[in-house]
N, C-alpha and C positions, 0 to 999 in steps of 0.2 A: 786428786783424781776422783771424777764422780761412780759412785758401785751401786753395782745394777745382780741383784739376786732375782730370788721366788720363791715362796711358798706355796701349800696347795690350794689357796685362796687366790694371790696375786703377784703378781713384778713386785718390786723395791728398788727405789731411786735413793740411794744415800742415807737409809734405815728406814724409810718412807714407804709406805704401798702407795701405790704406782697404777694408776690407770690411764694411761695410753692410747694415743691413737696415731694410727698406722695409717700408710698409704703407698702405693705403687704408681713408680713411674718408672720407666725404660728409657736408661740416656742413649740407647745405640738405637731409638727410634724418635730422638726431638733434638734438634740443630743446639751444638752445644753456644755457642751465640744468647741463648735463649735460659738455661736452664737457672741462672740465677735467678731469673721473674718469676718462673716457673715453680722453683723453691719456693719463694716468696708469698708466691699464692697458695700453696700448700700449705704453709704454714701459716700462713692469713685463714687461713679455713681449718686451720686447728692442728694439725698435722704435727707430731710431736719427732716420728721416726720414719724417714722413707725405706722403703725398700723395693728394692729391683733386682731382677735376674741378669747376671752376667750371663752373656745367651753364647754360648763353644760357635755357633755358627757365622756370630757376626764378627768375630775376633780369627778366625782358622780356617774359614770356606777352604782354605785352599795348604793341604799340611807344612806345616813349620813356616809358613807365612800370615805372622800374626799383623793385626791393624789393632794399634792402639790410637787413631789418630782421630778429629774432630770429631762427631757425632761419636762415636767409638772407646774415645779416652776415657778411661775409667777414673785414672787417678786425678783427674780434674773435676770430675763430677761430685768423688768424696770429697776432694780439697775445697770444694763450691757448696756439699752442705753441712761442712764444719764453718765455712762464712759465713755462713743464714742461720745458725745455732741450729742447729738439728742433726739429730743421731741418723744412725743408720744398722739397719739387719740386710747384709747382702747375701745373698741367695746363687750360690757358687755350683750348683748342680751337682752334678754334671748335662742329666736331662732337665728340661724347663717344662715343656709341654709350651706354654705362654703363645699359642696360634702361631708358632713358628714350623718352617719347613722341618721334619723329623724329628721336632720338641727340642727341638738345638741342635741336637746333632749334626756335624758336619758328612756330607756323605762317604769322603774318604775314611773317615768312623768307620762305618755300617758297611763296605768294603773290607776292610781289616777285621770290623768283630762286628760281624751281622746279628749277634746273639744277644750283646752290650749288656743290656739290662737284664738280661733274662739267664745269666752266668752268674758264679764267683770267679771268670777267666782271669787267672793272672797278664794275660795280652791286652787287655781291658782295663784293667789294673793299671798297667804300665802305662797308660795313652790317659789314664784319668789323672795322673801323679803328675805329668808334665802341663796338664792343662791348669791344673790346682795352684802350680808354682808357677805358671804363665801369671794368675790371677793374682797371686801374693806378691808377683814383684811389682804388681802394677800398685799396689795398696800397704806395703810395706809402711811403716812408721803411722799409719794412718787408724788406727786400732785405740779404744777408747783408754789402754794403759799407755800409751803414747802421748796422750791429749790430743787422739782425732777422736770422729764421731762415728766410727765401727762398732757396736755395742751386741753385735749378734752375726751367727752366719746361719743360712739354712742348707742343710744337705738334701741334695736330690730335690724331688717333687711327686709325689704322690705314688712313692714306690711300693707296689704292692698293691695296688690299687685299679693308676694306667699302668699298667705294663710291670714290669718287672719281677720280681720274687715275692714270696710271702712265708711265712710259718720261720722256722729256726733257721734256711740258709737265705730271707731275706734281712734277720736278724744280722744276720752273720757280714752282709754284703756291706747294710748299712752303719754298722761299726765300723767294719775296715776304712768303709768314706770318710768317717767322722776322724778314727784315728789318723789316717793318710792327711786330715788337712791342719790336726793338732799338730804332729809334728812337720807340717811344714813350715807353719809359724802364725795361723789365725789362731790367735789367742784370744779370745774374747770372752764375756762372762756367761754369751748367752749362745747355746747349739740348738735350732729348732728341727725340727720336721715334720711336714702335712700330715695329720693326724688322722682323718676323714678316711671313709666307704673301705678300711681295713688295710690301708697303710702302714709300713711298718714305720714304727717310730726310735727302736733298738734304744729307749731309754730317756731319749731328749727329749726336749720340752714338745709337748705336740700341741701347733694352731690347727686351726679350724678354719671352716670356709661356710656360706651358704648363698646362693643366688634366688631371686625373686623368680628366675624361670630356669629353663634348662635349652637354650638355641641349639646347642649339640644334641639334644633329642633327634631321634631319626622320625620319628612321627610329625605328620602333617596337619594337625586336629590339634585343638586346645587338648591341655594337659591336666593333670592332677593339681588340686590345691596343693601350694608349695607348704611344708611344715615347718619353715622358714616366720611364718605369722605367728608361732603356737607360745607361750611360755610353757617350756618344758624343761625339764634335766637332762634328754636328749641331745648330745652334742652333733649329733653325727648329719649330714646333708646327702642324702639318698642321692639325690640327685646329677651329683657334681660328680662329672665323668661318664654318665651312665651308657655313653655312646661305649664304655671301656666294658661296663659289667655294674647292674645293681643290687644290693643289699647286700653290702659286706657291712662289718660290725666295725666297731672298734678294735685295738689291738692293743692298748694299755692301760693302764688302771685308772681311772677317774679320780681316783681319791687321793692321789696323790700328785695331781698337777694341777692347774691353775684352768680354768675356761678361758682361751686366749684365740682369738681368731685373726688371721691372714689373709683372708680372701672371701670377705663378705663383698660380692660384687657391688660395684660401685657404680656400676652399669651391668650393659651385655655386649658383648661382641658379638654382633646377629653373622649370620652361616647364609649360604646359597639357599637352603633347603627350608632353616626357620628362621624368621624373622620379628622376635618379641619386641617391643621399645618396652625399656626401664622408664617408668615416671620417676617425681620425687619422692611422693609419698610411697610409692613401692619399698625401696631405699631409708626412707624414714620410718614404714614401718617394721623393716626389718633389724633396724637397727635397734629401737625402742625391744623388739621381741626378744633378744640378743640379751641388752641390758637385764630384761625384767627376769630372765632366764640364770642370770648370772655369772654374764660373761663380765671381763675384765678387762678388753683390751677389745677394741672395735678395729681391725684391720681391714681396709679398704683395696681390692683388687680390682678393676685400676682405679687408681685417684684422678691419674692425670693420661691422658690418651698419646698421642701417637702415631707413627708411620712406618714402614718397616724399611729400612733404607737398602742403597743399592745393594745388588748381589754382584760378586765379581764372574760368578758362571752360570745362575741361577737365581730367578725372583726367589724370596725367603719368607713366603708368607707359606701355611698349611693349607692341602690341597691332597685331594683323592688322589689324581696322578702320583704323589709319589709316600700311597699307602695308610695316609691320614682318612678319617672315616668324615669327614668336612669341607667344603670349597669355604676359601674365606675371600675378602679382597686383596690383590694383590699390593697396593701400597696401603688401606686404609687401616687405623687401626685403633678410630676414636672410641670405641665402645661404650657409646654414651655414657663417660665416664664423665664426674661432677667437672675437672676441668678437660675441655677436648682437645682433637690432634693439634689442633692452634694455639692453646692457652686459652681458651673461651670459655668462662664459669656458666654452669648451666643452672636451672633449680633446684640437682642434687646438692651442689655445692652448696647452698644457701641450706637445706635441710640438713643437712648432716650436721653445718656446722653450730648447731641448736645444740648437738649432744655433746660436740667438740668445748665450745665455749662453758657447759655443765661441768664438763668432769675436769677444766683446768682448773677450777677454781672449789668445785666440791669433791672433787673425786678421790682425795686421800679417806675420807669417810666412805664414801660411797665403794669404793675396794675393800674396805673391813665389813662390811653388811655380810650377814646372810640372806639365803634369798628363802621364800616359802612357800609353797605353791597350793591357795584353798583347794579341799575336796571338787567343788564347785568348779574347776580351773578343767574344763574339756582339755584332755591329750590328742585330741586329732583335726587335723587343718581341716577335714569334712564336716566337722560340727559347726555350721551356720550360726545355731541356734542361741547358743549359750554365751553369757560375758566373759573374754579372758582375762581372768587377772592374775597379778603377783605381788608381793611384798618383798621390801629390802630392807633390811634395821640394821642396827648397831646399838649394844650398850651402854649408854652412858655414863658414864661413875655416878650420875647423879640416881642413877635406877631406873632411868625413863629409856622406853628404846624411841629409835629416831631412826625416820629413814623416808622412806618414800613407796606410794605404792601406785600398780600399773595398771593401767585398763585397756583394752582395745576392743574395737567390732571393725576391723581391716582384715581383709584376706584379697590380694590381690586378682580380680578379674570375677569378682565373685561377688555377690549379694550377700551382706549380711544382715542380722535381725537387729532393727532397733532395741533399742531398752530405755525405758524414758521410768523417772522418778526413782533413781536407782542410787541405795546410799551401800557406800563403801565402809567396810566393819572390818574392825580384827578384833574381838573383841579380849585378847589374850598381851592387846598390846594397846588396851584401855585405847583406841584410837575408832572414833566416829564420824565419818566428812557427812561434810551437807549432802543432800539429793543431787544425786547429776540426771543428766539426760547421754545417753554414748549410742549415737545414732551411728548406722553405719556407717563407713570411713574413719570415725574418729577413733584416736589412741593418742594417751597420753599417761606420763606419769607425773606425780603433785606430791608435795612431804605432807610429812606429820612431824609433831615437837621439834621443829626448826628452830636455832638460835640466829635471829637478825638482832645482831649488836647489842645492847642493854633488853631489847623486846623476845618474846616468846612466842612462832605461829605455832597454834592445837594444829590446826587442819588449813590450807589453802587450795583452791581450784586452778591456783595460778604457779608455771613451772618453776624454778628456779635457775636463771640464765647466766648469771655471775653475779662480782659483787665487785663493788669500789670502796678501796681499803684508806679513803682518802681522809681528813679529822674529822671530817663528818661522813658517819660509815652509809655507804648506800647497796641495796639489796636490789638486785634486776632481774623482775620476773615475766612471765608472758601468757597471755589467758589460754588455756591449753583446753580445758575442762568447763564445760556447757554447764551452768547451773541450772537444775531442773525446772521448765516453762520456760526458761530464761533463754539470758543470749550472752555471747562474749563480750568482753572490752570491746567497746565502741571507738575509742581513743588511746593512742598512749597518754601515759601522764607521769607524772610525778609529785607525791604529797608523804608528809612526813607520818611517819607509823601510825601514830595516833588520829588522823585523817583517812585512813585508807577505807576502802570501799567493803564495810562488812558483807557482803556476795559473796565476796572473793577470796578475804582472810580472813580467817577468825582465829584471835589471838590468846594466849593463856594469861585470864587480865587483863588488866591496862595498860597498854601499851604505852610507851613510856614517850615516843614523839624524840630521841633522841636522835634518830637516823634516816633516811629518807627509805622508803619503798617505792621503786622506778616501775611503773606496769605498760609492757610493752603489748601491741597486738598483736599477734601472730605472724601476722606479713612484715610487720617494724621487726621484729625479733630477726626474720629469716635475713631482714636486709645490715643487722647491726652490727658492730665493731668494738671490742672493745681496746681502747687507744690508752696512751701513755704520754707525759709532756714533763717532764721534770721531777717533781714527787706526788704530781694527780693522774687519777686514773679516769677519764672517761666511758660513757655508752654514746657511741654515736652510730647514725644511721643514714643510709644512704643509697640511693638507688644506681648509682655510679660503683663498676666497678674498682677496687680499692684493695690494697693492700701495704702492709708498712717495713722499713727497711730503717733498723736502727744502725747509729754510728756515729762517735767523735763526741757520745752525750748528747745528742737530738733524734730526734724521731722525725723519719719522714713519712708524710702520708704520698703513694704515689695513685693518685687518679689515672684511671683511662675512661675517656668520653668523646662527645664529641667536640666537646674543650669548654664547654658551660661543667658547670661543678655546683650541686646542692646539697647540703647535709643539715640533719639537725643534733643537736649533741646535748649531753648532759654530763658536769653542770657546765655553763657556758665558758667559753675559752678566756683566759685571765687577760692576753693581748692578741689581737685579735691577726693574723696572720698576712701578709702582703699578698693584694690581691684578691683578699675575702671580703666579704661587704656582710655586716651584720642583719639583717633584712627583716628579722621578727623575733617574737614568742612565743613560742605553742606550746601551752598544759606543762611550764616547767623545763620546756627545751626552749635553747637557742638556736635562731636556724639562720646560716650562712649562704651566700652564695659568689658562684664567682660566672657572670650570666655575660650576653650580648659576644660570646667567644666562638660560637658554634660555626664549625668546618664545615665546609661542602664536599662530600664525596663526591670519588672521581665517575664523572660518567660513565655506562656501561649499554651495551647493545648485544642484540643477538639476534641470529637469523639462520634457519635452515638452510642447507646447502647442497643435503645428499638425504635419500630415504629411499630404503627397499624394504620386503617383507622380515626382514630380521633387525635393521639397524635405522638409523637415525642419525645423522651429524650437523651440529651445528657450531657455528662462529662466533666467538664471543669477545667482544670489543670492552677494552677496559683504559679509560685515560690513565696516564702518566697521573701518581700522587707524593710528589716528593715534597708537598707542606705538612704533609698527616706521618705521624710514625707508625698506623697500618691503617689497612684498609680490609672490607671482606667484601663479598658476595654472598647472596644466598640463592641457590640454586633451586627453586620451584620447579620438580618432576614430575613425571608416571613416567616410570618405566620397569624393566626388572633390573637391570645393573648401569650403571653410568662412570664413565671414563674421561679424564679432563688431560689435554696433550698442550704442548706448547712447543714448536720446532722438533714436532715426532716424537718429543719423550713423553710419557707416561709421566704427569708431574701428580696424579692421585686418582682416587675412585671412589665405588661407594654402591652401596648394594640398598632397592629400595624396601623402604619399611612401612612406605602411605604416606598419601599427601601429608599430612598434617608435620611431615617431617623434611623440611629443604634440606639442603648440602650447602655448610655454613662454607666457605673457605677462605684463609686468610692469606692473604695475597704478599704480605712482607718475605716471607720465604723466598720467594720468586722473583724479586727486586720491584725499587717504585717506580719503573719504566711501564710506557705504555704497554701491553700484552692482547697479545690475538692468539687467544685457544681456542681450541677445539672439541668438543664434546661431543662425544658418542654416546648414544645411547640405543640400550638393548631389546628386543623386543618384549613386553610383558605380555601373556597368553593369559585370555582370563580363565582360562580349562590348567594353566599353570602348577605341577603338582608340587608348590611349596607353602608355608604358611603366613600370614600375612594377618596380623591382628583387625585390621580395618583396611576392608578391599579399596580400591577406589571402583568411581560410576564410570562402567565401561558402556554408558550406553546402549545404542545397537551395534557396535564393534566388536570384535572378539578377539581385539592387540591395542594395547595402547604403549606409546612411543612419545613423547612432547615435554619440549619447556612450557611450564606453565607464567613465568614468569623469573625477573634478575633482577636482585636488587641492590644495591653498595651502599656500605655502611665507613662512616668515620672515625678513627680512634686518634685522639690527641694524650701523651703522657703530662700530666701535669704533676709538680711535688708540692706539697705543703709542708713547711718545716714550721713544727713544732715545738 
């Protein structure tokens, strides 16, 4: 059986420290049909441990009538990501908050104990015991001392914080929880609870959270620089909740738990009221902040997006009407999260998975580092002016410390000051990098006294992305850091130590040429893979979305495209696969194709039908595609909210954010029959009192309403066995 501890440092995987990476998905909001891919790509983008809310609403709408059944089944979803190797922390509430109608809660609850959270009511008590053993029969044997992949539960969500109690009787509440779910029989090694804006934690491990913005803000105006950017010691996210109450503190001791976070927003779930869009680099640099701060565990809230499925009495999305301080959409619930309500990887996804692919292969050192924060190192997200940095070491028996250190000029939605000619020093850890240049936007971090295989890097400008542990060891790095005048990797490449490009490394001596250094570009890095085929380990890369599914001793690679297929890989594949065609060379890569395949998407047409001074409907004509295993659309807008119906149901929605952002949606759900929906849409007021990052040109109008365009996309699954 694998053991999963902590100290005040980090997790431990089987006497190992442990850095992690986390991610949220909701099986009772994605067709369980589906959730194996969905795994899959998860964990294709690095995903170590998922976690989701068991939501009391989508199981009990209606009392003592539970649905464990498709979208719903719980025990299927853990038994589906013990298939896909991957653990799991479930998140057993009882409240979720998670943009659901009453934070989970079923309304027949809040009839019988209107107080719920805000009691130590034994009536409450009692309605919580039986939901707890609703949830333990579902998941019985499925516990990682069983040999399933349950390795944690979380009580509650943000109690003390949204709502609930606080001081010695929310102590008191949240132990009762914890004990009430001990002995019902989650045994696991790991109890967490949200940590953040003065949460009780009554002892257990507490995660953390931070978002790039705050959509629940009630304010209409751009907002405060998020401290989200800062490296600080500060764990705490002011932000998150503050529709509940801001500046509550912490509530347990720092020093004796681990920096571990759960809900670094992975996107946003934009609101009626604000409407931020999450980029990538928002997300990348928060995540980089996170690290350089000395976190341990990068938890991703949500990873993978979503819909909120049928209500039996009641849509189940969060909404003013019934007390929520929020309008959200009623089915939608993609929160521009890296992968969306469809399974569609975004830019997050590709950025994240830069730190993901880091820390599976360095991250037992990188969890032993301390972290150190220069004098130099500004403590407030309003400081423009100044370079942020951090350092992270470790030890080495040899006497040398090693580690890596951080820079940023990122602060989301804000200007920051160049620095140009700027060399990075510790001088306490004898460590001197070349002159950088860290123009605004950029953040990165770069080792120092690196061991690649028999060679020694002093200092590099270039990240460290993984490593191929193959007879000839290879190091895969990606130019991160602007050498001062200079420019980044022009090319990827690959050349052997002793060949490498002094710019970019500079080695301790001579490097010995026994191993390869692989230098990726930035954009090659966001698109790379790294793959497995027998006893070698690949880097390959690929603009096609891709993820892999082992089994029976082979590796499959499964493509989705439009049935062409391009990659280039390192080192080149020893036989070359059915259906691939070897096609070039490039700087040390092999590059493959599988060309002259491309599908035609199904037709697609629209045309107004109906328009008054509030609404807009139009008809949307989509051919039959039963040669494609999906198909999408993108829905080019203006309006304030939009509505897509098919036979009078409500099949999803979507709230606008600005042109620059269509409504992707993926049409397999709905069958590959021809489909004529319907879409409403609402009127947008440019006098409108909500936020909107980037207005659109209202012209001389003072409403705008319109398709601006439709367009269909093709997806063919292809597999490459390995």
């Amino acid at each position: 059986m694998t053991t999963y501890s902590f100290d005040n440092k980090s997790l431990f995987r089987d006497g190992k420290r442990w850095f992690p990476v986390m991610g949220e998905i909701h099986y009772s909001r994605y067709p369980d049909c589906d959730w194996k891919e969905a795994l899959l790509k998860m964990k294709e983008g690095g995903v170590d441990i998922v976690s989701s809310y068991v939501i009391w609403i989508h199981h009990e709408e209606i009392e003592n009538e539970f649905d464990w059944t498709g979208w719903r089944n719980l025990r299927k979803f853990v038994e589906t990501i013990k298939e896909c190797g991957l653990t799991m922390v479930i998140r057993i509430g009882p409240w979720s908050h998670a943009e659901v109608r009453h934070g989970g809660f079923p309304d027949w609850l809040l009839e019988k104990c209107p107080d719920a959270r805000s009691t130590n009511d034994e009536k409450y008590f009692a309605e919580v015991e039986k939901w707890y053993k609703a949830i333990y029969e579902q998941v019985k044997g499925l516990f990682v001392k069983d040999g399933g992949p349950i390795i944690g539960v979380q009580i509650e969500n943000e109690f003390g914080h949204c709502g609930g109690l606080s001081g010695a009787e929310g102590e008191l509440h949240m132990k009762r929880l914890e004990k009430m779910a001990r002995n019902i029989g989650f045994d696991v090694p790991l109890y967490t609870a949200t940590g953040w804006g003065g949460a009780v934690t009554a002892g257990m491990l507490p995660v953390m959270g931070g978002y790039c913005e705050a959509p629940w803000d009630p304010r209409i105006t751009e907002i405060e620089p998020s401290g989200n950017y800062v490296f600080t010691h500060e764990r705490n996210d002011h932000a998150i909740g503050c529709d509940f109450g801001i500046g509550k503190t912490i509530t347990f001791d720092m020093t004796k738990f681990p920096y571990l976070t759960a809900e670094l927003g992975g996107g946003l779930q934009v609101t009626l009221k604000r409407r931020p869009v999450a980029q990538p680099k928002d997300i990348g640099g928060m995540s980089l902040a996170k690290m350089g701060s000395g976190c341990n565990l990068l938890g991703y809230y949500m990873y993978h997006g979503g819909q909120n499925p049928e209500g039996k009495l009641t849509t189940l999305e969060e909404n003013i009407a019934t007390g929520s301080l929020n309008d959200m959409s009623v089915k939608n619930y993609d929160f521009r999260a890296p992968l969306g309500q469809y399974g569609m990887p975004n830019g997050t996804y590709n950025e994240i998975k830069l730190y993901a692919m880091f820390v599976h292969d360095f991250g037992v050192k990188f969890a032993e580092t301390d972290t150190f924060l220069p004098e130099t190192n500004p403590v407030t997200a309003s400081n423009f002016t100044d370079l942020r940095t951090s350092w992270r070491s470790y030890n080495c028996k040899c006497g040398k410390k090693r580690g890596w250190t951080f820079a940023s000029s990122f602060q989301r939605r804000y200007k920051m000051a160049d620095h140009k000619n700027i060399v990075l020093e510790n001088k306490e850890y004898d460590v001197k990098f070349p002159a950088v240049d860290v123009l605004d936007g950029d953040f990165f971090f770069i080792p120092f006294n690196m061991k690649c295989g028999e060679s020694e890097i002093a200092t590099s400008l270039c990240t460290p992305l993984c490593r191929l542990d193959n007879e000839r060891k290879a190091f895969v790095f990606y130019s991160n850091a602007r050498p001062a005048g200079g420019t980044f990797v022009k090319a990827s490449n690959v050349a052997s130590s002793d060949k490498t490009d002094g710019t970019y490394y500079q080695f301790v001596g001579n490097p010995t040429g026994a191993e390869d250094i692989v230098t990726l570009t930035r954009a090659d890095a966001e698109k790379a893979h790294k793959v497995v085929s027998g006893n070698t380990q690949y880097i390959l890369i690929t603009e096609n979305i891709m993820y892999q599914e082992s089994g029976n001793g082979k590796n499959t690679l499964n493509f989705q495209s439009d049935g062409n297929i391009k990659f280039k890989i390192f080192p080149a594949l020893k036989n070359v696969p059915k259906g691939l065609e070897r096609k070039s060379d490039e700087n040390g890569f092999a590059v493959y194709e599988k060309s002259n395949c491309a599908k035609t998407p199904p037709a697609v047409t629209f045309e107004k039908i109906k328009e008054d001074e509030n609404m807009a409907s139009y008809k949307i004509n989509v051919n039959a595609f039963e040669g494609l295993d999906d198909a999408f659309i993108k829905i080019a807008y203006t309006a304030n909210c939009a509505r897509l119906y098919e036979n009078g149901k409500l099949l999803d929605d979507a709230i606008y954010a600005g042109d620059d952002y269509p409504w992707l949606i993926g049409l397999k759900r709905y069958g590959k029959k021809s489909h004529e929906f319907i879409l409403e849409l609402d009127t947008l007021e440019k006098d409108a009192k909500v936020f909107i990052e980037k207005w659109p040109d209202f012209g001389n109008s003072s409403s705008l309403k319109k398709v601006r365009g439709i367009e269909s996309m093709a997806f063919v699954n292809t597999k490459i066995i390995l």
